[in-house]
N, C-alpha and C positions, 0 to 999 in steps of 0.2 A: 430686814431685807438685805442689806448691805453687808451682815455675816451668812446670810443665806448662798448670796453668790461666791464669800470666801470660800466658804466649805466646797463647793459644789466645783469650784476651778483646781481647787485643790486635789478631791479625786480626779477628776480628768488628767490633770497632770501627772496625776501616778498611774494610770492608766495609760496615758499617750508614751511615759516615760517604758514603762510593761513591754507595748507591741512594739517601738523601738529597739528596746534593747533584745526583745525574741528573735529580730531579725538577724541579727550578729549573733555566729557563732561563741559558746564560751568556751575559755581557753580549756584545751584534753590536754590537764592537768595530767592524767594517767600516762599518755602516749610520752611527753615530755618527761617523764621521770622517767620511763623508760629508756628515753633516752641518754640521757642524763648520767645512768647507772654505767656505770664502768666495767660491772661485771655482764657474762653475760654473752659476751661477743667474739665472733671463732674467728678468727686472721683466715683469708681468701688467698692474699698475693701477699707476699713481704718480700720477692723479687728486683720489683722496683721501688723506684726514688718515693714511693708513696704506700703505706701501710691501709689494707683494704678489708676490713671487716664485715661481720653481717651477724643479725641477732632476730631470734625470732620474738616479735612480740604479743604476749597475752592478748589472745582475742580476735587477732588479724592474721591470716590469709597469706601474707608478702612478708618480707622480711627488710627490716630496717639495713640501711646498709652507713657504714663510718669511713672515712677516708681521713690518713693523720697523719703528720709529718713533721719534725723539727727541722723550727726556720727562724733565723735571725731578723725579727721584725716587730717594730711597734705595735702592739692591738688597736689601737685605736686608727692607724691607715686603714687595716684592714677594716674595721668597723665602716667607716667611711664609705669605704668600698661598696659592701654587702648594702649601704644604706641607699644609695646612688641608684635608683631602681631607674630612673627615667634612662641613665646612660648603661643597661646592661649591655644592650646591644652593640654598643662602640666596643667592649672587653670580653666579652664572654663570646668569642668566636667558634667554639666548638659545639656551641648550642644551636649554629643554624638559622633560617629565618623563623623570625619570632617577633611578638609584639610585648613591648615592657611598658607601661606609663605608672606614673605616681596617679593616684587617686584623691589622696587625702595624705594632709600630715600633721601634727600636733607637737608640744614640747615630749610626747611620751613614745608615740609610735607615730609610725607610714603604714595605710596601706595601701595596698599595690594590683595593678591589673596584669596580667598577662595571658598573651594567647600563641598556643604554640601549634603550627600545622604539622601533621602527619598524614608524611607523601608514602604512603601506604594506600593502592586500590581498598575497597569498602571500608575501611579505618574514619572515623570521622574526627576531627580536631580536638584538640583539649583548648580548654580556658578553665582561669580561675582568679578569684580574690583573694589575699592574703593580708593579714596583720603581722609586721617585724617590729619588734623594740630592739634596740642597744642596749639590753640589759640581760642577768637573766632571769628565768620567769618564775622565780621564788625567792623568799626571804636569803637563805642559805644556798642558793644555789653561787658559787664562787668562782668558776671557772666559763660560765656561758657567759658572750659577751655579745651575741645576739640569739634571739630565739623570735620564729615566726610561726603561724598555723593558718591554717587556711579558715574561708569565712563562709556563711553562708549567700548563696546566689540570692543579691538583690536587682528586683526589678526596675529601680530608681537608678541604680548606677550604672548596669547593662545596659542602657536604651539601643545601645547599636550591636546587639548581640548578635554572635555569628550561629545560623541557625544550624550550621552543618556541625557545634563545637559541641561536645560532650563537658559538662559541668561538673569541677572534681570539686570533692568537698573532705573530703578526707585525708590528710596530712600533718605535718611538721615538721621542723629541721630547729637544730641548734648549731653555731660556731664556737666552738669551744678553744680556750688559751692554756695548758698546767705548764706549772714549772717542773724542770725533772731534776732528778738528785746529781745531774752531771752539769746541772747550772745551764742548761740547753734549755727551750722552748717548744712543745709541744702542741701545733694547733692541728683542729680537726674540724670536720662535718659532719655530721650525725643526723641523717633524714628518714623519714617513714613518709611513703607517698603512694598514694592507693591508684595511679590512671585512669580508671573504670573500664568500662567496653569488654569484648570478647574474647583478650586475648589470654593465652596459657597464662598460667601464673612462671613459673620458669621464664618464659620468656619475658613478661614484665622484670622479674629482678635480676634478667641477666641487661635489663637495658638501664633500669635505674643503677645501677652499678655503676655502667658506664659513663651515667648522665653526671653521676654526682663528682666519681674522678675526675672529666674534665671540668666543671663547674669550679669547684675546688683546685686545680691548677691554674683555670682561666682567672677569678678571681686574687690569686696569692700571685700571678705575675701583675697583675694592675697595682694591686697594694706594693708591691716594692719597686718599678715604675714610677709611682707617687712619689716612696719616698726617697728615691735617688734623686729624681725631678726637684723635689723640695730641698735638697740638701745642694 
C-alpha cells in the first residue's frame, strides 16, 4: 500500500509539474536568434548620436527594431540597470506614466509586471508579464548580456487586472555588448514587440521605434549616472 501511494504521488507531481509549467511561456528561441543575428538589418537614421535599424522577422507582421551606439562603460552597470525593474519609473522618463513592479525573482531571472496607459480616445491600455535574465539566452550566445520575452497572462498573478488593458503576449528584446576593431564598445537594443489592438501596422513600428530610442537612451544615461556616482 505504502508503494501504491509512492507511485501514485508521483504522477501527480508530474502532472501538477505539466499544468504549471503550460502556464509559462517557453522561451521563442526562433524570435531571439533572430534577433541575435547581425545580419539582416537596414540602418533607419545614422544621423544622430544613435544608430537606428529595423529587420523584418520570419513570420511576423511588424518589424524588429535595434538601436546601437559606442559607449564608454562597464556592462555589468548597465545590466544592473535593465535588472532594476521596480525603479524603471524613477529613469526611464520618456516612457511617460507607467506601472513597473518586480514580480518574482530567483538566482536566475526577474519577472516583471508592467502596465502602460494609452491616452489615445477608443485605444485601451497595454500590460504584460515578462521574464529577464542577465545572461544570454544560449550556450554560444557571447555578446547578449541580457535577454527577456514576454509570459503568458496568468490569472494568479493578475488579481488586480486592469479590465480596460489589452494583454500582450508576444515579444522580446536583447541588450547586447561587441567589442569593435577600433578598441571601442558597441552596445545595443534589439526588440520585437507585437502591441496588439487596431492599430496600422506602420503606425505601431513608427512608435516602437521611438519607444525603444528613448528607452535605450533613458537607460545608458542611468547606467553611467551609476557609475560616476560610484566612482
Amino acid at each position: 500500500m505504502k508503494k501504491y501511494y509512492i507511485i501514485v504521488a508521483f504522477f501527480l507531481f508530474l502532472f501538477l509539474n505539466h499544468v504549471y509549467s503550460g502556464s509559462i511561456s517557453a522561451k521563442p528561441i526562433n524570435l531571439l536568434n533572430s534577433l541575435h543575428d547581425n545580419n539582416g538589418w537596414k540602418i533607419l537614421d545614422s544621423s544622430s548620436h544613435n544608430l537606428v535599424s529595423t529587420k523584418e522577422i520570419p513570420g511576423r507582421d511588424l518589424f524588429a527594431v535595434m538601436v546601437k551606439k559606442e559607449i564608454d562603460l562597464p556592462k555589468e552597470i548597465l545590466q544592473d540597470v535593465i535588472m532594476d525593474i521596480n525603479n524603471y519609473k524613477q529613469f526611464l522618463k520618456s516612457s511617460g506614466s507607467f506601472i513597473s513592479n518586480e514580480i518574482k525573482r530567483t538566482t536566475d531571472f526577474v519577472d516583471g509586471y508592467q502596465f502602460i496607459p494609452i491616452n489615445i480616445p477608443f485605444f485601451d491600455n497595454r500590460e504584460y508579464l515578462f521574464r529577464m535574465y542577465p545572461s544570454g539566452f544560449k550556450d554560444d550566445d557571447s555578446i547578449s548580456i541580457i535577454h527577456w520575452y514576454l509570459l503568458n497572462e496568468q490569472d494568479a498573478i493578475l488579481e488586480k487586472k486592469n479590465q480596460s488593458a489589452t494583454y500582450l503576449s508576444h515579444g522580446a528584446g536583447l541588450w547586447t555588448v561587441e567589442n569593435q576593431l577600433n578598441n571601442k564598445t558597441s552596445f545595443s537594443y534589439r526588440i520585437y514587440m507585437d502591441p496588439g489592438g487596431s492599430l496600422p501596422n506602420f503606425l505601431i513600428d513608427l512608435i516602437n521605434k521611438t519607444s525603444v530610442v528613448n528607452i535605450f537612451e533613458d537607460a545608458i544615461a542611468e547606467a553611467q549616472n551609476r557609475y560616476l556616482n560610484r566612482n
